[in-house]
N, C-alpha and C positions, 0 to 999 in steps of 0.2 A: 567742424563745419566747412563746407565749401563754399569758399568765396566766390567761384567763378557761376558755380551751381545756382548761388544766391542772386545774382544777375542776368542768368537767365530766366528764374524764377519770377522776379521783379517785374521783367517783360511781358509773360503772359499773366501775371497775379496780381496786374492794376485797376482793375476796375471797369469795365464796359467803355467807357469815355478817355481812357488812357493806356490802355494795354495795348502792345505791339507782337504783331505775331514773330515767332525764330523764322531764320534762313534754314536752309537745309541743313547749311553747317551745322548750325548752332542748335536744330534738332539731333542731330545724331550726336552732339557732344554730348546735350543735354541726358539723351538716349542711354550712353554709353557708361555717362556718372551713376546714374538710378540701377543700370544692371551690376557695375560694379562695387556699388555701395560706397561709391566719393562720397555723395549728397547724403547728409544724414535721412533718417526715417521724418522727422517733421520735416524737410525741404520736398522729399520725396511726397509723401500725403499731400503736400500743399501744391506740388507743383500737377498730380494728379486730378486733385479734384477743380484745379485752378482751368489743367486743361480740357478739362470734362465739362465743364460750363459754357466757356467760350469757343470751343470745338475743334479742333486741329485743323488746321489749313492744307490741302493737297501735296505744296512742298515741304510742311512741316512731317508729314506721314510719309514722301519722299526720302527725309533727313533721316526717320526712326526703323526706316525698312535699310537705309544705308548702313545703319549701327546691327541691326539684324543680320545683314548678310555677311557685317566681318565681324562679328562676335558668334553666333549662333551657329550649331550644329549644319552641316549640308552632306547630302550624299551624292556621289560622284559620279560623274556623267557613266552611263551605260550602254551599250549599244543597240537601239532598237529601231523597227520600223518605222513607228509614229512617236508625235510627241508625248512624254510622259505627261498624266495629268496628275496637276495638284490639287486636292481639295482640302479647302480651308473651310474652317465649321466653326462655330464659338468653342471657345474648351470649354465653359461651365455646362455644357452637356443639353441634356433632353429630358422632357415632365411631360408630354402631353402626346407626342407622335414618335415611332420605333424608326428611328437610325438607318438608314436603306444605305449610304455610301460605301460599308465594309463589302457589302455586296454588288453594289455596281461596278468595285473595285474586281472581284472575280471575275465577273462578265467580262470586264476589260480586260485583263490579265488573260483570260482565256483563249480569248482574239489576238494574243499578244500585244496588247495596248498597256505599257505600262500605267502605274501608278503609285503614288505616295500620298498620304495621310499623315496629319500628327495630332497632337494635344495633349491632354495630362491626365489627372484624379479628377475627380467629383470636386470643383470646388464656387466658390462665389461667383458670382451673385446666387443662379439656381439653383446649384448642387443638382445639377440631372444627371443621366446615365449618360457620360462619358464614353467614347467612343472603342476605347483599349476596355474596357469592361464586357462590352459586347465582343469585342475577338478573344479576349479569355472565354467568353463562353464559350463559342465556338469552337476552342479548343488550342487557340493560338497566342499564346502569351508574350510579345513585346518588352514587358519591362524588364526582363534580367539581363536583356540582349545589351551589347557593347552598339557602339555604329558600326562599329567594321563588324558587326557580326549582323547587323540590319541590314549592311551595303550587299554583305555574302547571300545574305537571303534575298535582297532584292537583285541582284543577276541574275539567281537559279530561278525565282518564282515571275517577279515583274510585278511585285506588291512590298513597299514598305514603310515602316512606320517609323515617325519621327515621336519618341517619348520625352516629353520635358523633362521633369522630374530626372530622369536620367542622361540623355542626351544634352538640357541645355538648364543648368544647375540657377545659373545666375538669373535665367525669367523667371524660375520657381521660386528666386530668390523674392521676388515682386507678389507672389499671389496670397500671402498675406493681406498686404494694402486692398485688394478687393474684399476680405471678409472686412478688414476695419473702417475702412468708408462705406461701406455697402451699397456699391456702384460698381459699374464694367469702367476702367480707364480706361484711357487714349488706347493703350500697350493692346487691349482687346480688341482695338479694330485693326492693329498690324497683325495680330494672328488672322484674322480674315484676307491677311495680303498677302503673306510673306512666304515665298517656295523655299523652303529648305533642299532645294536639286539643284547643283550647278550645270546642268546640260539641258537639250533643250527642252520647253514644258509647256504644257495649257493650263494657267493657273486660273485658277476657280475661285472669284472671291463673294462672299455671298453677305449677305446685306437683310435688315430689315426695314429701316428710314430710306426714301426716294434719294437724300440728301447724300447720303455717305455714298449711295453708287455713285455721283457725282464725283465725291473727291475721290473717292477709288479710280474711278477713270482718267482722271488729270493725272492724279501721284504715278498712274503706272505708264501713262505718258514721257513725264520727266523724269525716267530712270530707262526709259527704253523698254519697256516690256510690251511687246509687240502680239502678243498671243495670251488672249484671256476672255475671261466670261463671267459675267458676273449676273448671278443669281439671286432673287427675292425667293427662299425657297422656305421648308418645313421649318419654323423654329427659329430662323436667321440662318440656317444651314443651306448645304448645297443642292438638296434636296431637294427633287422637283415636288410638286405638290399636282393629287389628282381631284382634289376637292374644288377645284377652284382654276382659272388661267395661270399658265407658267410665265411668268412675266423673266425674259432673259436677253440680258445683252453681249452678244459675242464679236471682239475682232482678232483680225489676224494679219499677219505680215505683208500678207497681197489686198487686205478686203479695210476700209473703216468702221465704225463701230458703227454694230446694227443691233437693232431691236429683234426679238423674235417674242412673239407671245401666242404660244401652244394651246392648245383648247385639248383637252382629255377626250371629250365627247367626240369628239371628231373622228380620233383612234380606237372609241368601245371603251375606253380606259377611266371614264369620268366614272368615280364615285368617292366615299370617303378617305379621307388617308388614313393606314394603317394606325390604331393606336396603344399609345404605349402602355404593354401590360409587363406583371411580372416576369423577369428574366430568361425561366426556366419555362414559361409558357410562348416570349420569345422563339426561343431556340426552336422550340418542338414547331412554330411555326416556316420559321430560317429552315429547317431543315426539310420539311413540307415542301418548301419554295426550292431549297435548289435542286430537288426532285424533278420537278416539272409539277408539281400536284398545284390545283390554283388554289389561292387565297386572296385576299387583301394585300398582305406583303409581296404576293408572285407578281403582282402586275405592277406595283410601286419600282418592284426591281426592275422589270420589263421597259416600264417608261422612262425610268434614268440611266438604264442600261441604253435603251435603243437612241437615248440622246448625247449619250457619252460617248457611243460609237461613232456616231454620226461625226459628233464635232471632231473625234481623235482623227479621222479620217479613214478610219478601220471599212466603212460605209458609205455609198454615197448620197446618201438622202434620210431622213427621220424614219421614213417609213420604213426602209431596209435597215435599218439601225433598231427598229423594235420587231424586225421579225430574225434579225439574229441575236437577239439576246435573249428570244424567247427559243430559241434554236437550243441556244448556250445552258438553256434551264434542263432541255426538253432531253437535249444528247447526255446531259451530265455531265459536261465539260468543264462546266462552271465549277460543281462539287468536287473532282477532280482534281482544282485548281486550289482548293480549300484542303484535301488530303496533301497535294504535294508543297501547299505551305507550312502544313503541322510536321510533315518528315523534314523541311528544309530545317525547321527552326530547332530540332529534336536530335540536329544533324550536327548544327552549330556549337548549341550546348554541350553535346556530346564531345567535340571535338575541343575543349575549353575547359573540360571534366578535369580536375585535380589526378583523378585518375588515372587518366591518360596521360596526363602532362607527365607523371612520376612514371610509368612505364617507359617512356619515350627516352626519358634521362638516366633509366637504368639500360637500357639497350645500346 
């Protein structure tokens, strides 16, 4: 047992009338015990569900993004035009609406606007369809990949994926404690924060509660992160949504944080959001879409493409931001962008192949 653990624990595990929220410090210790397994599994559960009640405090999710950035995987600054955007999604995935961010990632990628993604497997609370599930389908498979073999891919293509499970062992170490509480922890609303890029970035953190965009705005405050957006979007995800107003907060280095709330109808774009069907019916629609052919999904991508553009600075207005991403569908540049990530990643493997390695050492 940890003793130190057990005192922090104490802090937020007293009771509504006596519990004291952590310092930053004492969040990212806290942080840092739980991912390396100081804290036993009952300290761990407790201290979990303890903070899921009384709710993380802005500096306390400060503290946990601080243990994040020096324990957790990060890929290496890159050289490009604009800032890479990060989007952050729930990792327990999607039940009710089809996943449009692997694709807005294209669009952007296409423009040269970099981007990065992460998450995991199918797991608690929803068990939805996961994000790495949907780029398997597509053709593009992530999780055999090393970092320096995502970093390789992401200079050649300007799309890449951060996989838990393999990139970052000790969160995966955590994602038990959500099937056995049967709750999202604290640790769930850092994946909504947390950029795994160390150069520069627009991170995207998306939200369902009015409350946690709050302390997402504070926490990224007192860490200095000057460039971000934060989303009410499909699911809790990044995803804008056309059923309904885009409710989105975005600041930046020269600008304070402003509101934007989008109306669909305004752009022709208002109608249902795409919903989620089976995988392989999916695809045949993804592939429909980066056609140019219209559907439900074409314009989904269309109106988070042409606002991803916009904010990357690829664009200078919304309105020019949805008519080049519909450009992006139309040219095929976007698809394109999708071929030359399945050769990058076919490139990597290949180059890693046992095969190779043993010709190399015989030569």
């Amino acid at each position: 047992m940890s003793d130190a653990f057990r005192e922090l624990l104490k802090k937020v595990g007293s009771g509504s009338h006596t519990s004291k929220s952590l310092t930053r410090t004492e969040a990212a210790s806290a942080t840092r015990m739980m991912l390396e397994q100081i804290a036993t599994p009952a300290q761990i559960g407790a201290f979990m569900i303890a903070h899921r009640i009384r709710r993380p405090t802005p500096e306390e999710l400060a503290g946990m993004l601080d243990c994040y950035e020096q324990l957790g995987p990060q890929l290496q600054p890159i050289d490009s035009t604009y800032p890479v955007t990060v989007f952050n999604s729930p990792y327990d995935g999607r039940s009710r609406t089809a996943p449009i961010s692997p694709f807005t990632a294209l669009v952007l990628a296409a423009s040269n606007a970099p981007a990065v993604l992460h998450g995991g497997d199918r797991m608690p609370t929803k068990y939805g369809l996961p994000l790495v599930e949907l780029w398997q389908a597509l053709g593009v498979d992530w999780t055999p990949l090393s970092l320096s073999q995502v970093q390789t891919v992401f200079q050649q293509t300007g799309i890449g994926f951060v996989y838990m499970p393999r990139h970052f062992p000790a969160a995966q170490g955590l994602v038990t404690y959500r099937e056995q509480l049967g709750k999202r922890p604290p640790i769930a609303t850092i994946e909504l924060m947390w950029s795994p890029y160390g150069g520069q970035a627009h991170v995207v953190s998306s939200y369902v509660h009015p409350p946690t965009e709050a302390r997402t705005q504070t926490a990224f405050s007192m860490r200095g992160t000057t460039r971000f957006s934060t989303i009410k979007g499909l699911e809790g995800s990044c995803d804008l949504p056309r059923s309904r107003t885009a409710i989105i907060g975005t600041q930046s280095p020269t600008t304070d944080f402003e509101r934007l709330l989008l109306q669909p109808r305004e752009y022709g774009l208002a109608d249902i959001d795409p919903p989620l069907v089976p995988l392989p019916e999916l695809i045949i629609q993804a592939q429909a879409a980066l056609k140019g052919e219209m559907n439900a999904l074409t314009e989904s991508i269309v109106w988070n493409g042409g606002f991803y553009l916009w904010q990357s600075g690829v664009t200078h207005s919304f309105k020019t931001g949805l008519d080049r991403a519909k450009e992006s569908l139309n040219n095929g540049s976007a698809l394109a962008q999708l071929s030359n990530l399945i050769d990058a990643i076919h490139t990597v493997k290949k180059m890693a192949s046992p095969e190779r390695a043993y010709s190399h050492s015989g030569s």
